[in-house]
Steps between C-alpha positions, in 0.01 A plus 500: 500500500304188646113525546392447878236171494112660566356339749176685429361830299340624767607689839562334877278725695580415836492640832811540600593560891852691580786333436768473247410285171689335219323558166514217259686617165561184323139401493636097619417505896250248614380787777418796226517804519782404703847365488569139597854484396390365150708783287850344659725465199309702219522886406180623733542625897203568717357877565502564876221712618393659844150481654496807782154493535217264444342522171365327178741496239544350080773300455626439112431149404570507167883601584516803247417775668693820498446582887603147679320353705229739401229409216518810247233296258773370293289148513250678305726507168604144563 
């Protein structure tokens, strides 16, 4: 299976107002830690995620974690 690219080993902690969002999976987008279109054509689709309330959340940048969007610390092994 192909390896995402990792933008960074380290979580997006942003604050994040309600709304729906489109999680980055391929690691490529110019506008991390979301999608920009730049996974058109390979084997990776984005994660789409609901906001319902206001809040501070960490977003996977290293592309391998095991709860998408979600950082699970998998950038720690990396």
């Amino acid at each position: 299976m192909a390896e995402p690219a990792c933008p960074q080993k380290a979580p997006y902690v942003l604050e994040l107002a309600p709304a729906d969002y489109w999680w980055c999976a391929c690691g490529l987008s110019k506008n991390q830690p979301f999608c920009d279109g730049s996974h058109k054509g390979g084997p990776f689709t984005p994660v789409k995620f609901t906001v319902a309330k206001a809040e501070k959340l960490a977003l996977c940048g290293c592309k391998r974690t095991h709860t998408p969007p979600f950082c699970d610390g998998t950038h720690k092994s990396l």
